[in-house]
C-alpha positions as CSV (number, residue, x, y, z in Angstrom):
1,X,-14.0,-3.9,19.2
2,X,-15.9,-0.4,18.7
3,X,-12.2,1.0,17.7
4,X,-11.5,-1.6,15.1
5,X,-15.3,-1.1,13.3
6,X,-13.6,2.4,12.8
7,X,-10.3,0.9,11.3
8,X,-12.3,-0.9,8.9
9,X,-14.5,2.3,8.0
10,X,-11.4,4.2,7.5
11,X,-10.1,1.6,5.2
12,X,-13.3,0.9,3.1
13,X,-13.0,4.9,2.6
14,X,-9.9,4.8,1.6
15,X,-9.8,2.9,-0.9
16,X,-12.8,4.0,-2.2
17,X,-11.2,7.4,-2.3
18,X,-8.1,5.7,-3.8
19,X,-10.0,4.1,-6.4
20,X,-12.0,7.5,-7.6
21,X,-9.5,10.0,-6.6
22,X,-6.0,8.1,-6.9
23,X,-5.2,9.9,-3.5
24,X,-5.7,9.1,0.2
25,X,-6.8,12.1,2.4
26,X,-4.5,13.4,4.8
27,X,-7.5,14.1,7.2
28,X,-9.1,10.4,6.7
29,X,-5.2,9.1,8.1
30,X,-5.3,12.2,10.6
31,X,-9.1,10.3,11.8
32,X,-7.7,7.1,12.2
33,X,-4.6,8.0,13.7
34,X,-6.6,9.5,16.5
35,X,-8.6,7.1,16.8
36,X,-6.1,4.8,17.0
37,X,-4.0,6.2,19.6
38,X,-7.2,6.4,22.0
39,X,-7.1,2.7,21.6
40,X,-3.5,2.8,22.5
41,X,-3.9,4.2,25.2
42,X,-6.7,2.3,26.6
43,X,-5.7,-0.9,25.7
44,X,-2.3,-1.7,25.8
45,X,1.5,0.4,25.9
46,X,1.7,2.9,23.2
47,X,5.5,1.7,23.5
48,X,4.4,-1.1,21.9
49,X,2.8,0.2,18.4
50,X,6.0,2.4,17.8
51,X,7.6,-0.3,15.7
52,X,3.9,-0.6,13.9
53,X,3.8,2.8,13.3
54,X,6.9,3.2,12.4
55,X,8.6,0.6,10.1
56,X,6.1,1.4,7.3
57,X,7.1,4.7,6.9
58,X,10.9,3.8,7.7
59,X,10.5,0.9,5.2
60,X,8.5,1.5,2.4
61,X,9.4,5.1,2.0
62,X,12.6,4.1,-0.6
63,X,9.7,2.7,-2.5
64,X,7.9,6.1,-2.5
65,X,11.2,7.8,-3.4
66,X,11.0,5.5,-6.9
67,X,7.8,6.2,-7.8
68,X,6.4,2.6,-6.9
69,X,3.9,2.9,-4.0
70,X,2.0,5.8,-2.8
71,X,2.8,8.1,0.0
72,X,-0.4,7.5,0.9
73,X,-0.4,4.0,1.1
74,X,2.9,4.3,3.3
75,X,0.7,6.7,5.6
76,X,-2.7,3.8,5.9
77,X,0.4,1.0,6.3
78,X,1.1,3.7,9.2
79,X,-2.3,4.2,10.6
80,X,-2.8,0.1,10.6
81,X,0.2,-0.1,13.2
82,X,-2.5,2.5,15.8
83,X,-4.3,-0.4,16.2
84,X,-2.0,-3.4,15.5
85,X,0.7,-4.8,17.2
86,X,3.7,-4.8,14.7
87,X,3.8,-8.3,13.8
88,X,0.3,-8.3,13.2
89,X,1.0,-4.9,10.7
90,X,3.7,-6.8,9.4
91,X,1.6,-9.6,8.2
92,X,-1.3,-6.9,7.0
93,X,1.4,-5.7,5.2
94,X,2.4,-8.8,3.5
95,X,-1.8,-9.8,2.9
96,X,-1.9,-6.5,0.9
97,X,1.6,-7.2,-1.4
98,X,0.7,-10.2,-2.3
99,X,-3.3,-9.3,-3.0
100,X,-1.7,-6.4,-4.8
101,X,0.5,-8.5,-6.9
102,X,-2.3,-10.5,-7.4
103,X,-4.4,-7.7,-9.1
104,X,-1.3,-6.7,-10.9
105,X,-1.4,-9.8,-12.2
106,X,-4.9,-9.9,-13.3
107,X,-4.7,-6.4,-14.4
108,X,-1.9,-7.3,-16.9
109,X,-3.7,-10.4,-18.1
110,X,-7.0,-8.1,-18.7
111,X,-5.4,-5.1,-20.2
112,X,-2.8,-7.6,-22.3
113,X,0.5,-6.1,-21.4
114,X,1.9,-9.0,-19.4
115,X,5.2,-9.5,-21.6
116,X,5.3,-5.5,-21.3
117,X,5.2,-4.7,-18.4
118,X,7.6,-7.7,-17.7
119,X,10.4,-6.6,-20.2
120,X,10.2,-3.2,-18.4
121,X,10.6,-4.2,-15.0
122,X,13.4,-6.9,-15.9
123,X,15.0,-3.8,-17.5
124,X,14.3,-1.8,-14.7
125,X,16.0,-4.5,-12.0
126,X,18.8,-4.7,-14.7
127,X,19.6,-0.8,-15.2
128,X,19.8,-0.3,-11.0
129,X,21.7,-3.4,-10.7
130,X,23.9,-2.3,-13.2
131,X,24.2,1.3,-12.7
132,X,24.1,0.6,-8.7
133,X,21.4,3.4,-8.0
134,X,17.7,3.6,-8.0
135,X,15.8,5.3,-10.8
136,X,12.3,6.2,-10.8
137,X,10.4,3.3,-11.7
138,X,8.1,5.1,-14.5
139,X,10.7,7.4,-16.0
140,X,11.2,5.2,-18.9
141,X,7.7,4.0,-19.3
142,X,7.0,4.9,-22.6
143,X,9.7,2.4,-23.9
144,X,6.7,-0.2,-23.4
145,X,4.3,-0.2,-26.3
146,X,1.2,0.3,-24.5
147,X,-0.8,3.6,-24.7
148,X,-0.1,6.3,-21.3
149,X,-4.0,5.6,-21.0
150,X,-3.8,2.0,-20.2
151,X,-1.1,2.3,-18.1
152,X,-2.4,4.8,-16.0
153,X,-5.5,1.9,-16.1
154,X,-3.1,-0.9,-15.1
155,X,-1.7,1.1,-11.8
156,X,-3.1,-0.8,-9.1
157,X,-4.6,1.3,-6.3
158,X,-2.9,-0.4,-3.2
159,X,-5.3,0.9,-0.4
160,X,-8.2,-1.5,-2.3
161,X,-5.8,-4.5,-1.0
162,X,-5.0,-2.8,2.1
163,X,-8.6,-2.5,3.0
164,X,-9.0,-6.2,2.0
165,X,-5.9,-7.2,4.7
166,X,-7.7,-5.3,7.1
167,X,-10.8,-6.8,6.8
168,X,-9.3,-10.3,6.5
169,X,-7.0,-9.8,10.2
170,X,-9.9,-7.9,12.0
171,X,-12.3,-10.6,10.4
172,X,-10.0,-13.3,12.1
173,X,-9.4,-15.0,8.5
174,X,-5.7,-14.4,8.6
């Protein structure tokens, strides 16, 4: 239990860091990945948190590649799977998607951009469908009308949602 109050630490700082810095540090996932691996190893196969470590990175890295998520993020979704088995990283995952979407949402009802930042990502979908190859997702984000300011205000931090899907599983909520 000791090794999971640490998980949750690590979390709350990152996404406090995310939120102030917009970065994760490397030595905060370094900490946890440690930590976690001690807890492997003294509580169940390390064989078995491969897949958890792994399919984050594996994954969500084609996300990363268009500009999307964060590599950090992809690196905390990584940590999670030290101390998680990997359907129980798998659903953290999910938890912090949809909380994400739902401060997207919220975010895009606040800052009034909505139909925006709809139009562009239906244009988005559209061009790669089209053109059968993934562009960055921000390259054409001036074509929306709002300011580079309030964009960069609407960019949801992911590790605050993360953090929340930890607390939620470790909390025995989800």
């Amino acid at each position: 239990m000791r090794i999971l109050i640490i998980l949750v630490l690590l979390s709350l700082l990152a996404a406090v860091t995310d939120f102030y810095k917009r970065k994760i540090p490397n030595f905060l996932i370094l900490t946890g990945c440690c930590y976690g691996l001690i807890r492997m190893i003294y509580y169940r196969d390390i064989l078995e948190s491969v897949p958890g470590i792994l399919f984050p990175i594996i994954v969500l890295f084609p996300l990363y590649k268009i500009g999307v998520i964060g590599a950090g993020d992809i690196k905390l979704f990584s940590m999670i799977g030290f101390y998680f088995t990997f359907m129980e990283t798998l659903f953290c995952i999910f938890t912090a998607f949809v909380l994400g979407a739902v401060f997207a949402m919220i975010s895009m009802i606040h800052y009034e951009n909505f139909t925006q930042r709809m139009t562009y990502l239906f244009s988005y979908i559209k061009e790669c469908f089209f053109k059968g190859h993934f562009l960055y997702y921000y390259s054409n984000l001036n074509d929306c009308s709002a300011t580079h300011t309030k964009e960069e205000k609407t960019k949801i931090k992911l590790a605050i949602p993360i953090c929340l899907s930890v607390l939620l599983h470790v909390g025995g909520v989800l």
